[in-house]
C-alpha positions as a Markdown table, in Angstrom:
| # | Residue | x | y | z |
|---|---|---|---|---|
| 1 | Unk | 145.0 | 80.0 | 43.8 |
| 2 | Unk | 146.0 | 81.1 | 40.3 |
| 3 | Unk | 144.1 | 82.9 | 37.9 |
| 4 | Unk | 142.7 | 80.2 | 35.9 |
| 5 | Unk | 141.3 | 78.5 | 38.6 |
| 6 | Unk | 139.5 | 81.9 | 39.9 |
| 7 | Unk | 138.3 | 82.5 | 36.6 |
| 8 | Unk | 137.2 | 78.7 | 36.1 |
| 9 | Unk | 135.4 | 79.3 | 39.2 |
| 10 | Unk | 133.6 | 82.5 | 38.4 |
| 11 | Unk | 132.3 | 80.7 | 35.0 |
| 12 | Unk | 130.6 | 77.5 | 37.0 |
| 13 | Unk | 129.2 | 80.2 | 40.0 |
| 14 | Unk | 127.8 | 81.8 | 37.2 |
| 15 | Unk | 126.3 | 79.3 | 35.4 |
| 16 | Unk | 124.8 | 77.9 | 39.0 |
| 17 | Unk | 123.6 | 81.1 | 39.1 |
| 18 | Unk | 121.9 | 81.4 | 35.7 |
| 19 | Unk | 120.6 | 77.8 | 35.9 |
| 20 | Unk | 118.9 | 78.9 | 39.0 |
| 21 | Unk | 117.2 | 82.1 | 37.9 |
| 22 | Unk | 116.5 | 80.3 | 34.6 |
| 23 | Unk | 114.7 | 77.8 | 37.3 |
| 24 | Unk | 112.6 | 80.6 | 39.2 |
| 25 | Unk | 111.7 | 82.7 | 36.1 |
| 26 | Unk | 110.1 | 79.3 | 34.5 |
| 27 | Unk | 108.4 | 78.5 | 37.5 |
| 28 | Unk | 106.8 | 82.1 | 37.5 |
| 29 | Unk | 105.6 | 81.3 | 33.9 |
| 30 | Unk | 103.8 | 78.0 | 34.7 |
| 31 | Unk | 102.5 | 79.6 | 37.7 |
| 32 | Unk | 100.7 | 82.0 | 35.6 |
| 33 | Unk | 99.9 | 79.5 | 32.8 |
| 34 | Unk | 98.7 | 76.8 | 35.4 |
| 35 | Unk | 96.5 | 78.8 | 37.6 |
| 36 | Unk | 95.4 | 76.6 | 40.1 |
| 37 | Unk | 96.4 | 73.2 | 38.7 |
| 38 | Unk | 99.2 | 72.4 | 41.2 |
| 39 | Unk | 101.4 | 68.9 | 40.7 |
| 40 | Unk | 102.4 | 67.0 | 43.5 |
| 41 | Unk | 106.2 | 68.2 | 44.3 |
| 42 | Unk | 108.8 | 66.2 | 42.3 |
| 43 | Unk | 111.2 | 64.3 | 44.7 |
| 44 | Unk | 113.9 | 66.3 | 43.9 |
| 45 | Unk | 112.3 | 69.1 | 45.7 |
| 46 | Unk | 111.7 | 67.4 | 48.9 |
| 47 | Unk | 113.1 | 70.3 | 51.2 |
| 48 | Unk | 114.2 | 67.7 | 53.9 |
| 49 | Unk | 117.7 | 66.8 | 52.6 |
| 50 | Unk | 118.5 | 63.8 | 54.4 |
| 51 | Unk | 114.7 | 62.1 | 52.5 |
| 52 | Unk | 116.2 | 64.0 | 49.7 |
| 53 | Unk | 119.2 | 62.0 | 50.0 |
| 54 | Unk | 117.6 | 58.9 | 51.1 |
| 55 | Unk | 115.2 | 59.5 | 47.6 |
| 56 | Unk | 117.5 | 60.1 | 44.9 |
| 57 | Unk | 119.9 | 56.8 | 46.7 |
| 58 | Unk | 117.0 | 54.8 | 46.4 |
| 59 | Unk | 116.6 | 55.3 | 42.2 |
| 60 | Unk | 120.0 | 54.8 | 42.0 |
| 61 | Unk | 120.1 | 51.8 | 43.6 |
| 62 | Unk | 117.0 | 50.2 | 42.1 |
| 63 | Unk | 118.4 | 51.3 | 38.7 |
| 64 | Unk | 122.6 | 49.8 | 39.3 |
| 65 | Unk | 120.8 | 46.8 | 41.5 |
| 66 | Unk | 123.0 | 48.0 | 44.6 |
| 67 | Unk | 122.7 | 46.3 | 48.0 |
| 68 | Unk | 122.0 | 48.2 | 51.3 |
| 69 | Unk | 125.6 | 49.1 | 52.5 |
| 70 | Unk | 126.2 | 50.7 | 48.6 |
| 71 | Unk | 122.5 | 52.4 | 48.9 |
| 72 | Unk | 123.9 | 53.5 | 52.2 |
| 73 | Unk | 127.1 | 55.1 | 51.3 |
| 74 | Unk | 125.3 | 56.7 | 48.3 |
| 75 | Unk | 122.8 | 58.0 | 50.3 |
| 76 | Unk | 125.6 | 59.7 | 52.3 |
| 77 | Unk | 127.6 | 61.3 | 49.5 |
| 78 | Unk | 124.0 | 62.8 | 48.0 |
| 79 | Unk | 123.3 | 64.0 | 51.5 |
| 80 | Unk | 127.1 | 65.5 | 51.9 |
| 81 | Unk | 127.3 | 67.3 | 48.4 |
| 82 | Unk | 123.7 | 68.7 | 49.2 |
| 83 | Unk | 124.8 | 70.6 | 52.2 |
| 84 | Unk | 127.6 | 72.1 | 49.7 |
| 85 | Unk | 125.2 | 73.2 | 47.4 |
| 86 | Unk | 122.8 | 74.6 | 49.4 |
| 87 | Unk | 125.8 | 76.7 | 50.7 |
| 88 | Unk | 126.1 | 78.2 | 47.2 |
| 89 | Unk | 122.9 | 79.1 | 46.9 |
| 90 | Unk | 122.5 | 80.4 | 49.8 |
| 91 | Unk | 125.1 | 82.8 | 49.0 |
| 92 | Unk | 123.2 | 83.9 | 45.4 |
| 93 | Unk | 119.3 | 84.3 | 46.7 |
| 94 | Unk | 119.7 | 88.1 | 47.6 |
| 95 | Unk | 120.3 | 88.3 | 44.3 |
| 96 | Unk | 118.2 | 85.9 | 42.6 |
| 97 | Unk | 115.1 | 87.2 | 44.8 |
| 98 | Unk | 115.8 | 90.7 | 43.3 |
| 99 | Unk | 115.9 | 89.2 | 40.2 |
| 100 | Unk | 112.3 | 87.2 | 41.0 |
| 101 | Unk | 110.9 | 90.1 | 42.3 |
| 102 | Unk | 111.7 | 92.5 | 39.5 |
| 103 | Unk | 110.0 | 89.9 | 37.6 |
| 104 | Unk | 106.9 | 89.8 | 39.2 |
| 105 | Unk | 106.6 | 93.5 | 39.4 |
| 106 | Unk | 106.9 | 93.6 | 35.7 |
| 107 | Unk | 104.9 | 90.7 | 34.7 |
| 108 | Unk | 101.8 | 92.7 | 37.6 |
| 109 | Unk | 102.4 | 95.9 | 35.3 |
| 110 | Unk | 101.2 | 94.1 | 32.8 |
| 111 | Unk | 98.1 | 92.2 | 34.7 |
| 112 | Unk | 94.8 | 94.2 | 34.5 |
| 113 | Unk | 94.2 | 95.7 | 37.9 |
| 114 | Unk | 91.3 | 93.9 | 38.4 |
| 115 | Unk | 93.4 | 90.3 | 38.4 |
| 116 | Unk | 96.4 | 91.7 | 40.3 |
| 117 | Unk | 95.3 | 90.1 | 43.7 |
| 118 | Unk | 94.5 | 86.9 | 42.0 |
| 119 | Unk | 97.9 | 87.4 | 40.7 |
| 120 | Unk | 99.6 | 88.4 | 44.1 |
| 121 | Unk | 98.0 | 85.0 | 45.7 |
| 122 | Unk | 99.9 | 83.0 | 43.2 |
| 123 | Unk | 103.3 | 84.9 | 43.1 |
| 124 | Unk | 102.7 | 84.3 | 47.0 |
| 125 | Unk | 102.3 | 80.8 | 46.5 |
| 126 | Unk | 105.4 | 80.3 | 44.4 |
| 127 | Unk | 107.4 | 82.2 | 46.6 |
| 128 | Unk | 106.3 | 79.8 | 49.6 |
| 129 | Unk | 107.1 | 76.5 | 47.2 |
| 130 | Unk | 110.5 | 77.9 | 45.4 |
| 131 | Unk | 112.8 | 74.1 | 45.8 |
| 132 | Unk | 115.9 | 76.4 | 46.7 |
| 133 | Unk | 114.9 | 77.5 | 50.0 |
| 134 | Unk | 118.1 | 78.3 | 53.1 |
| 135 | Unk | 119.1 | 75.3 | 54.4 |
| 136 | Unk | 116.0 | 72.5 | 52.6 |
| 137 | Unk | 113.6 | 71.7 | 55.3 |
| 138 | Unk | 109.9 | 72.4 | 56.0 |
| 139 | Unk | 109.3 | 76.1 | 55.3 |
| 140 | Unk | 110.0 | 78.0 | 58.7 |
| 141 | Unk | 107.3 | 80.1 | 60.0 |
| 142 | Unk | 106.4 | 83.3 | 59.0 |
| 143 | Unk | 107.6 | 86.1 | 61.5 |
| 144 | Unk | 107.9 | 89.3 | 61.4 |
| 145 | Unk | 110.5 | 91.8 | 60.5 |
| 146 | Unk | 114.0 | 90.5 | 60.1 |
| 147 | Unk | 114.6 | 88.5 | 63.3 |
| 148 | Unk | 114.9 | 84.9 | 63.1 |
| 149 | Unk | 111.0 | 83.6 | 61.5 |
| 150 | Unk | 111.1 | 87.2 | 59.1 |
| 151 | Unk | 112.0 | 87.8 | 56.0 |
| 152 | Unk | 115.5 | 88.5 | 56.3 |
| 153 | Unk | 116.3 | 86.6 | 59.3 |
| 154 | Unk | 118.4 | 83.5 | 59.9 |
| 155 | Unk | 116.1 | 80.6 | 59.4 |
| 156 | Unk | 113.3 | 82.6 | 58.2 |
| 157 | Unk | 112.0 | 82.3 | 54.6 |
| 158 | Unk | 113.7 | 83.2 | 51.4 |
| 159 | Unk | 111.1 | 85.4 | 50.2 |
């Protein structure tokens, strides 16, 4: 690999990157600014990526007037590229949950002490919805320590 390709490569993992912590730091905001007034979950974050998949094929093919076997092949290619992505990210959310969770502390510095556990509830809740979560999927249950289930265990949650 030359140099200009590494370096090409750093640039978009960056951006990825940025994009994505741009994506969890807005979240936190509306959280905050939409107490309680949740919206059903856009299709793109379905966690399942095979419906995922299936989904987005779907408005394509509605929108280009594709029959079942293009539908199908699209479908396929969405549901291919998704396991590539969520490969990158997976390799970025140590990071961008240190980045969340500096965040959050500083944002609860700021929250009068009497509100913090309203507060903690729905940085709790946000955590539990992020879109970028391991592999897409239901939400795996919550274990604990670091085994698989915990926090820091191979199928267990993000955050």
């Amino acid at each position: 690999m030359n140099q200009g390709s590494s370096s090409r490569r750093r640039h978009i993992i960056s951006l990825v990157v940025v994009f994505l912590a741009g994506i969890a730091i807005g979240g936190s905001g509306t959280m905050i600014a939409f107490r309680g007034m949740r919206p059903p979950r856009p299709p793109m974050f379905e966690r399942d990526p095979q419906k995922r998949a299936e989904r987005h094929a779907d408005r394509i093919a509605q929108r280009y007037d594709l029959d079942e076997k293009q539908r199908e092949a699209i479908t396929k290619i969405m549901y291919e590229h998704s396991q590539e992505a969520e490969a990158i990210i997976g390799k970025f959310e140590p990071e961008l949950k240190k980045t969340i969770d500096a965040l959050h502390a500083k944002i609860r510095e700021v929250i009068p002490e009497s509100k913090r556990a309203e507060f903690d509830e729905e940085v709790k809740m946000f955590k539990k919805n992020l879109p970028f979560k391991g592999a897409g999927g239901p939400p795996p249950p919550h274990g604990e320590g670091d085994g698989p289930g915990g926090p820091g265990g191979p199928g267990g949650p993000m955050f």
